[in-house]
C-alpha positions as CSV (number, residue, x, y, z in Angstrom):
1,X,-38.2,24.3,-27.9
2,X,-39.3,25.7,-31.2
3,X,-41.6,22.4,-31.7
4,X,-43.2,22.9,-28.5
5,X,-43.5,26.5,-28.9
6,X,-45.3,26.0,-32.5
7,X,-48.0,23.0,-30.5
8,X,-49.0,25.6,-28.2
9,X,-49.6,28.6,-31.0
10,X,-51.6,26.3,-33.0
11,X,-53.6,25.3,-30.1
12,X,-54.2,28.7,-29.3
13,X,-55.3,28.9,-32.7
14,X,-57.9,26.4,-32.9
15,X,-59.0,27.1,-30.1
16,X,-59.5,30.7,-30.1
17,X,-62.9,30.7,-31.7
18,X,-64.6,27.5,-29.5
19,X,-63.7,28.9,-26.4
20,X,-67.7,29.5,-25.7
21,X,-68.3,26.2,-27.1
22,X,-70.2,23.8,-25.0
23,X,-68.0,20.8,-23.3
24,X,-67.3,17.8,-25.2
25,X,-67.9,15.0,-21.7
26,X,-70.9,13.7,-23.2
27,X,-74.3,13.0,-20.7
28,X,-73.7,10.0,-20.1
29,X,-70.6,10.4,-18.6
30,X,-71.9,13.6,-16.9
31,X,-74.5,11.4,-15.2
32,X,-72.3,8.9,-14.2
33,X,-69.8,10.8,-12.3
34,X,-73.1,12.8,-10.9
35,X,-74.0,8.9,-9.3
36,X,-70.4,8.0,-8.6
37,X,-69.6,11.0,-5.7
38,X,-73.3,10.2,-4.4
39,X,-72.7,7.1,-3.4
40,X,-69.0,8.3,-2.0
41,X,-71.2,11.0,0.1
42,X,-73.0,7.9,1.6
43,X,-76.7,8.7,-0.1
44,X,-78.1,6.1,-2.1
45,X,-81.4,7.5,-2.7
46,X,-80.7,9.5,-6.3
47,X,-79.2,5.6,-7.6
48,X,-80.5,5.0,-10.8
49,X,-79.7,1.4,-11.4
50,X,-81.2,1.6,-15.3
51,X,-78.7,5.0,-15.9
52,X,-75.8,3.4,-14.6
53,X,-76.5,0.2,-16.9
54,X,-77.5,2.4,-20.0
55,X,-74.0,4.3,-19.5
56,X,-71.7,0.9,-18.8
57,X,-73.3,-0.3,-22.3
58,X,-72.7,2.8,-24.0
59,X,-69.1,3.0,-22.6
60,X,-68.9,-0.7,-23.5
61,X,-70.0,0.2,-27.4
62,X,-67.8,3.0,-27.4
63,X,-65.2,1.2,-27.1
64,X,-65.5,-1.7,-29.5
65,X,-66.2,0.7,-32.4
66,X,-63.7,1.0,-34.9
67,X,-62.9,4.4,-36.7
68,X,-62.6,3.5,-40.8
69,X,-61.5,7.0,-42.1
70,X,-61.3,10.3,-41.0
71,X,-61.7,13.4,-43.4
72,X,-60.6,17.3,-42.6
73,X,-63.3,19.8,-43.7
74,X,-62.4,22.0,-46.8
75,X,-60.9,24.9,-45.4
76,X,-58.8,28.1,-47.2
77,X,-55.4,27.5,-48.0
78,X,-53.2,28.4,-45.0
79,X,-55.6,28.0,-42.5
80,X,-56.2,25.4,-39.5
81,X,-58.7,22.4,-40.0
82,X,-61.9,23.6,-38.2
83,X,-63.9,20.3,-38.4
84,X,-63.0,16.4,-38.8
85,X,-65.4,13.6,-39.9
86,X,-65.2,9.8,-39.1
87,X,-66.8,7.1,-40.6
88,X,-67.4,4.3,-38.4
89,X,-67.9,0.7,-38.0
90,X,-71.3,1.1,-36.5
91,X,-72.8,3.4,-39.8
92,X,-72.7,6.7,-38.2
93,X,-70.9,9.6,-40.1
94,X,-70.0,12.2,-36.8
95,X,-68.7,15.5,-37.2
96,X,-66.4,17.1,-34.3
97,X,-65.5,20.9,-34.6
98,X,-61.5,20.6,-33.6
99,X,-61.5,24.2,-31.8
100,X,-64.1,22.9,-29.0
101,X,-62.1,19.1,-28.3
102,X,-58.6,21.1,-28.1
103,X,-60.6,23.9,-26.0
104,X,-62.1,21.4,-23.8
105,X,-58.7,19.4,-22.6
106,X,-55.9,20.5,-20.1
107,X,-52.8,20.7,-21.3
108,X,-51.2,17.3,-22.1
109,X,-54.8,15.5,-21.8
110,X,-54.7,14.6,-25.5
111,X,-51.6,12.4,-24.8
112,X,-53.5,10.3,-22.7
113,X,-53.8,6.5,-23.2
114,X,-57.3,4.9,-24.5
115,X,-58.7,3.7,-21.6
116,X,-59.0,7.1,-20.0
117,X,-60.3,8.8,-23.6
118,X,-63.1,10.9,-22.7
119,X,-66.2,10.6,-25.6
120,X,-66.6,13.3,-27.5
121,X,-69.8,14.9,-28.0
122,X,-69.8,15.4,-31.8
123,X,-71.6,18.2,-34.1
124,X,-73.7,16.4,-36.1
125,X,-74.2,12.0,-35.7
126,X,-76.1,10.9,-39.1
127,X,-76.8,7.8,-39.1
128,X,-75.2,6.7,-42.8
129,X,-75.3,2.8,-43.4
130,X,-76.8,-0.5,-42.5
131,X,-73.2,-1.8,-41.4
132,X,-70.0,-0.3,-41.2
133,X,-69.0,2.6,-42.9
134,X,-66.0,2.2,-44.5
135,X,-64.9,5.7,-46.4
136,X,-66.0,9.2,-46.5
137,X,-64.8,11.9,-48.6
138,X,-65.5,15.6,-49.7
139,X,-66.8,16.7,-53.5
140,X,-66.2,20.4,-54.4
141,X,-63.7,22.5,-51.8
142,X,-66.2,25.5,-50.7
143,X,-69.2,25.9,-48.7
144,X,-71.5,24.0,-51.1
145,X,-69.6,20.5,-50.7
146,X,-70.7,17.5,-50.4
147,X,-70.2,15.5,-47.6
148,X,-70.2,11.2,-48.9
149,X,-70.0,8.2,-47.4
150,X,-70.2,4.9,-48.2
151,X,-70.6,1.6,-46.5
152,X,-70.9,-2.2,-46.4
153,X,-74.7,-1.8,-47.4
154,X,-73.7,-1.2,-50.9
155,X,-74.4,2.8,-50.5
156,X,-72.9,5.8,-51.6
157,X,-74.9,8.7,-49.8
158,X,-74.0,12.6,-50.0
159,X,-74.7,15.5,-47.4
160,X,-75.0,18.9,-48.0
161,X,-71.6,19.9,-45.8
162,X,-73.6,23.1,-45.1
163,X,-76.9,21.0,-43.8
164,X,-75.0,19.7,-41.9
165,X,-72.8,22.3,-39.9
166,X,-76.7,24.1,-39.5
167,X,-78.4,20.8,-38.0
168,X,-80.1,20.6,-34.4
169,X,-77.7,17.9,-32.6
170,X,-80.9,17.5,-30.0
171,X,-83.1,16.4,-33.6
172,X,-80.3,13.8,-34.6
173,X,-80.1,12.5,-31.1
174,X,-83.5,11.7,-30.9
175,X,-84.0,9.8,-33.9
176,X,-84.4,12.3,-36.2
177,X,-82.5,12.2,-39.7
178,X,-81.1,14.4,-41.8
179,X,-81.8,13.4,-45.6
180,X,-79.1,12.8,-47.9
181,X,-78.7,14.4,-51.6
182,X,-77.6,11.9,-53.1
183,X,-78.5,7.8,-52.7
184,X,-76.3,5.8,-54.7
185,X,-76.8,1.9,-54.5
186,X,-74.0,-0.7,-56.4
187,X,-76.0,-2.6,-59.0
188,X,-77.0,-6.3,-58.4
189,X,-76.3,-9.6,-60.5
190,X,-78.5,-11.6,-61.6
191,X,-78.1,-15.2,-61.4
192,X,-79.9,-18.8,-61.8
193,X,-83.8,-18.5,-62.6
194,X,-82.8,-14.6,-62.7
195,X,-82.4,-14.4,-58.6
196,X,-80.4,-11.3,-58.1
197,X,-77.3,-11.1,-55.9
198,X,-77.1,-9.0,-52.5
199,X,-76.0,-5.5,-53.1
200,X,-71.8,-5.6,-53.4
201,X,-70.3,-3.2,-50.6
202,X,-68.7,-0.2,-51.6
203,X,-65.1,-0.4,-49.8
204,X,-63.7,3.0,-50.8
205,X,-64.5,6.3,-52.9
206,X,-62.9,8.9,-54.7
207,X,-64.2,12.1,-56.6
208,X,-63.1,13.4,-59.9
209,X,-65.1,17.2,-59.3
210,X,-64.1,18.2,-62.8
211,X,-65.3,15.1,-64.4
212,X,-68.3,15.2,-62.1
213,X,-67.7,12.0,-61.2
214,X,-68.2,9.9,-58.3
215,X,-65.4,6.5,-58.6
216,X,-66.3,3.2,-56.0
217,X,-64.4,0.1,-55.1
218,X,-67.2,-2.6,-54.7
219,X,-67.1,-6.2,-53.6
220,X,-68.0,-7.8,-56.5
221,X,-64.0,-7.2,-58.0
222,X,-65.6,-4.0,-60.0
223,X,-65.1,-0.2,-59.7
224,X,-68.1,2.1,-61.0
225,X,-67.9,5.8,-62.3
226,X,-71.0,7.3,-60.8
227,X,-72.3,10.6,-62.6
228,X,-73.3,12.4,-59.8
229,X,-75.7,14.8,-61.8
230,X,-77.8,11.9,-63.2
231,X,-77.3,9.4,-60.1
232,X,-76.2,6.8,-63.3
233,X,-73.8,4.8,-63.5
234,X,-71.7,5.4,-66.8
235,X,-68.5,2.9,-66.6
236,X,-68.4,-0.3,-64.9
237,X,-64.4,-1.7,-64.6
238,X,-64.3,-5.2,-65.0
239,X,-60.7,-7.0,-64.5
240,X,-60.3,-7.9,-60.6
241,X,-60.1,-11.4,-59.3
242,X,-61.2,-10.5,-55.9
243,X,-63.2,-7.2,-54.2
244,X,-61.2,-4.0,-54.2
245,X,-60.2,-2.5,-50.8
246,X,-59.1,0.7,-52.6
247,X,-59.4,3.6,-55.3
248,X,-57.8,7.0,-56.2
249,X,-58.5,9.1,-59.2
250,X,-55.6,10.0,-61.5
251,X,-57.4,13.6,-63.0
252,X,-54.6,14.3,-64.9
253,X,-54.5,11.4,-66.7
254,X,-58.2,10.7,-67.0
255,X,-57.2,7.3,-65.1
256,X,-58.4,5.4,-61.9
257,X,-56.5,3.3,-59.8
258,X,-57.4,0.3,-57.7
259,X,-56.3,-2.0,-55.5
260,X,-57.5,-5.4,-54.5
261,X,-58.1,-8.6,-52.6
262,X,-56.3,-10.5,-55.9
263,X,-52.6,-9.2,-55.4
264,X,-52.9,-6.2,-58.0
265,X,-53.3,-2.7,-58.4
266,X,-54.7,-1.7,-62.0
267,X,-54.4,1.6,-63.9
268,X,-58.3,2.2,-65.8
269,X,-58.8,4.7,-68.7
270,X,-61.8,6.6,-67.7
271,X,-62.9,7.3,-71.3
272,X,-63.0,3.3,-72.7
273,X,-63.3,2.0,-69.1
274,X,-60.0,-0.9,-70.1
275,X,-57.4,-1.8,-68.3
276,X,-54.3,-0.3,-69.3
277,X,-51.5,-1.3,-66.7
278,X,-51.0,-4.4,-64.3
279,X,-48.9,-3.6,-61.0
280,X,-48.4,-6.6,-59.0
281,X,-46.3,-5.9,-55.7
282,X,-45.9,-9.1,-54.3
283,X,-44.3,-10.3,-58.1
284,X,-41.0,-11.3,-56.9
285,X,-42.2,-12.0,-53.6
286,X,-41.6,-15.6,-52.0
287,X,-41.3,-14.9,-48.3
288,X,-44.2,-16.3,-46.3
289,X,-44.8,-13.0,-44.5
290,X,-46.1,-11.4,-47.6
291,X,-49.8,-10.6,-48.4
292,X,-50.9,-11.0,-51.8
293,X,-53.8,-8.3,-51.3
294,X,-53.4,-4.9,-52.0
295,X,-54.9,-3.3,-48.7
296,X,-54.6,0.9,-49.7
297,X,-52.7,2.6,-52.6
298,X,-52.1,6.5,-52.6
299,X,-51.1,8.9,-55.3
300,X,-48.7,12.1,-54.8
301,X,-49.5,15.5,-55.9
302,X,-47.9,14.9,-59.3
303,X,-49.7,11.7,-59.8
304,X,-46.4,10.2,-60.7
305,X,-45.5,8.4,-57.8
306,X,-47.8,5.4,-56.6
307,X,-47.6,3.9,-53.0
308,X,-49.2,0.3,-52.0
309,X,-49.1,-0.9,-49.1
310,X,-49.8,-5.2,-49.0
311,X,-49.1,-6.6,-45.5
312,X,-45.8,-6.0,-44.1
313,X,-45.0,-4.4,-47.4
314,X,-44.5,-1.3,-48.5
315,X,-43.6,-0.8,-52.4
316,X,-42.9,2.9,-54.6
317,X,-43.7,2.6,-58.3
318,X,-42.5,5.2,-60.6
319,X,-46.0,5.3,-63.1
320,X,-44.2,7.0,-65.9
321,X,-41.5,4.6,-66.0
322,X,-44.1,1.7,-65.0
323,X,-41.2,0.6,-62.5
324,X,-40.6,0.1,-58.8
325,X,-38.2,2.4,-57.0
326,X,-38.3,0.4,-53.3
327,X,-39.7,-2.2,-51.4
328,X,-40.2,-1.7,-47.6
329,X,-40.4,-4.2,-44.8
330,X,-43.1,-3.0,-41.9
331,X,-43.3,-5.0,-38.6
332,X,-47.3,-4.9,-38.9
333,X,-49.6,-4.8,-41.6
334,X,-49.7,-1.4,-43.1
335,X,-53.4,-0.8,-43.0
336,X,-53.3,3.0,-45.2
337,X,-51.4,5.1,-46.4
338,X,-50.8,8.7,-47.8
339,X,-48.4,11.1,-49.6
340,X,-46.9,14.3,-47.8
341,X,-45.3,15.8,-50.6
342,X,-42.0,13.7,-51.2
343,X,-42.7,11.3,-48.5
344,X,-45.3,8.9,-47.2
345,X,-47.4,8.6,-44.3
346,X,-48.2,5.0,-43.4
347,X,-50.4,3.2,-40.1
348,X,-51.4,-0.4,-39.4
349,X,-51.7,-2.9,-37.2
350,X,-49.6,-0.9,-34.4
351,X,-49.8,2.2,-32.3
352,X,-47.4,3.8,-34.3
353,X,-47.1,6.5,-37.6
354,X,-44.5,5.6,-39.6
355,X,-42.5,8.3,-42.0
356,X,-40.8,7.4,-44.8
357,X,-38.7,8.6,-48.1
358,X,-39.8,8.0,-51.6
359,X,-36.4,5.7,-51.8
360,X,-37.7,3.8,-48.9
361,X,-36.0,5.1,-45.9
362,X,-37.5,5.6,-42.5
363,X,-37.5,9.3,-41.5
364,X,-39.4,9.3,-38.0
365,X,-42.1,7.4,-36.0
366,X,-44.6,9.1,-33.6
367,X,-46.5,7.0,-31.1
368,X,-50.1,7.2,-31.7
369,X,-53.4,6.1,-29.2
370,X,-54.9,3.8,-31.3
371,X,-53.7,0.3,-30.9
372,X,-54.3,-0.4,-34.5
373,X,-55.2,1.9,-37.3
374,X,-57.4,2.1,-40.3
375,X,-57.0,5.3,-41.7
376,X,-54.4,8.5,-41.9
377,X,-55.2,11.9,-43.3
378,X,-53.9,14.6,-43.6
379,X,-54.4,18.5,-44.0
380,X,-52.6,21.1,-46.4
381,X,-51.5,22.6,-43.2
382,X,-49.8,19.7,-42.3
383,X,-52.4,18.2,-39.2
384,X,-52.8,14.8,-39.1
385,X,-55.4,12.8,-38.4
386,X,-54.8,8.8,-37.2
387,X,-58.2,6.9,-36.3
388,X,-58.7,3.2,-36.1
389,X,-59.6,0.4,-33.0
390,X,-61.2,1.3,-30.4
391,X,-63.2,4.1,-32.1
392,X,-59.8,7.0,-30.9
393,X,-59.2,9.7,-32.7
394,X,-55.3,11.1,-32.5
395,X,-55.0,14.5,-34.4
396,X,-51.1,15.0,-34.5
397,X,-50.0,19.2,-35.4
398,X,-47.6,19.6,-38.2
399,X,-44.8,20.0,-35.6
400,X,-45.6,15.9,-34.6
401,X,-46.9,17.3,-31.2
402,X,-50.3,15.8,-30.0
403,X,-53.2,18.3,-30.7
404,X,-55.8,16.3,-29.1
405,X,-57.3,12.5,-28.6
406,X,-60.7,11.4,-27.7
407,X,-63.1,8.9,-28.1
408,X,-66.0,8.6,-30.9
409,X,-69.5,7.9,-29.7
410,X,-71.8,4.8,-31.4
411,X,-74.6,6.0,-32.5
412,X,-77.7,5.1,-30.5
């Protein structure tokens, strides 16, 4: 009883300022239904045979886009998230305000399956990369943030967080684009007769604000150090044997730490840009059901405790004591993962989010809407965000109660 009663006053919450917010159905699906109950009323003369077609592709895009990471807006301690951004497979970087969706459902519409998700109409769509966009994060907390993204076109682009709460959604929709701040491109190798190499994808960010540094895990094995005042690189990390899927910044230690496609997950001094640890999870592995690759790796508040998840493993590493705590055993590939004080927060490659102890015990599961999914984030007050296949969206209240699900649109 109490958890329900807490779903409800949060909902009330978030959704006391969007009340006079405009509906989320997009036009599309406005249009459709508009056609659907003429032809039930038995006049055919309104049919617009190129609509219809326009909106069965759009539906059809919709849903074979694939959500690679959501991100909460910066927001005061103690207060609700007011906005979430996804990246997505199609480049677009979409911004949803979370008071409108939540305002705009009936009760117990955000439990719904995915095949009867409605689309949401988002804030702002940018169009971000040429391919999928992979990560997006925040650098700096208050209103003068940066919104980044990057992509498998080799880009890390930033967005004035305030541009864009302020831009026209008709503008966007049309074509127009709003400019980023920053335009960060992965350097290129040269090779025989000095031919230079396609630009390596960035796979994942993370932001050192104090540092003023901007950290990427590329495809060519090596993480850069960005300085985002001078738009320079000024470390390259050189070590990998295969491209890096992931990357957190250790502040506290001056470190970086990555994971990657060759089994390991290395600790970097920032300063000398060396390798100064080797952590290989699959080490003592034989069983044929492991992965070698390190998929995602996450770092608790204390930057003590490391989590990496490779395949249908999960493994806790005690950094100070450069030793492993526990090894877990998933029943899909764990696809991300995160820290929630003490315990961890892990999704993959089933509809479900997984709780877990730093010793490795299970502590809950709460069924999720997408099928399989690429990314989990979470809030300081405790909302959680699941996104993945499909292009669904499952925010999830700190009481494990579903706060809302819907659809993300591909950008036209």
């Amino acid at each position: 009883m109490l958890i329900r009663q807490g779903h409800f006053e949060l909902r009330a919450q978030l959704s006391a300022t969007g009340s006079s917010l405009p509906n989320t159905f997009t036009a599309s699906s406005r249009r459709f239904e508009e056609m659907k109950m003429e032809s039930v009323e038995g006049d055919c003369r309104q049919w617009d045979e190129d609509s219809y077609r326009d909106s069965i592709l759009e539906e059809r895009e919709s849903h074979s886009l694939t959500i690679f990471r959501t991100v909460f807006s910066p927001s005061p301690i103690n207060q609700n998230p007011k906005f979430i951004v996804a990246a997505s497979s199609d480049g677009s970087i979409a911004s949803y305000s979370l008071s409108s969706l939540i305002s705009s459902l009936p009760l117990g519409f955000g439990n719904s399956r995915a095949q009867n998700l409605f689309a949401a109409e988002p804030i702002c769509l940018l169009h971000g990369h040429d391919g999928p966009a992979y990560d997006v994060k925040f650098y700096g907390d208050g209103e003068d943030s940066l919104l980044l993204s990057c992509g498998d076109d080799g880009r890390i682009r930033g967005w004035k967080w305030m541009d864009v709460l302020e831009a026209e959604q008709d503008n966007l929709s049309q074509g127009g684009l709003l400019k980023p701040q920053l335009d960060l491109a992965n350097p290129q190798h040269k090779g025989p007769w000095g031919a230079l190499s396609p630009i390596p994808e960035t796979n994942a960010i993370t932001v050192d604000t104090q540092a003023g540094s901007i950290y990427a895990a590329a495809g060519d094995s090596c993480a850069y150090c960005w300085d985002v005042e001078k738009s320079q690189i000024k470390l390259t990390f050189k070590g990998h044997a295969g491209y890096l899927h992931s990357i957190v910044a250790r502040s506290s230690c001056n470190q970086i730490i990555t994971g990657s496609e060759d089994g390991t997950a290395r600790i970097w001094d920032c300063r000398t840009g060396k390798c100064t640890q080797v952590i290989e999870p699959g080490k003592d592995k034989k069983s044929r059901e492991f992965f070698s690759y390190v998929s995602c790796i996450s770092l608790d508040a204390s930057e003590k405790w490391l989590a990496c998840g490779s395949g249908r493993n999960l493994s806790v590493w005690n950094l100070s004591a450069s030793e492993r705590i526990s090894g877990i055993s998933t029943r899909a590939c764990i696809q991300d993962i995160c820290f929630d004080d003490n315990q961890i927060l892990a999704v993959g490659a089933e509809s479900v989010l997984s709780r877990y102890d730093i010793n490795g015990a299970m502590l809950s599961q709460i069924q999720c809407v997408p099928r399989s999914a690429f990314s989990v984030s979470l809030h300081p007050s405790g909302v959680i965000s699941v996104a993945g296949y499909g292009g669904v969206v499952d925010v999830i209240s700190q009481f494990g109660s579903h706060l809302c699900s819907f659809r993300c649109q591909a950008y036209k």
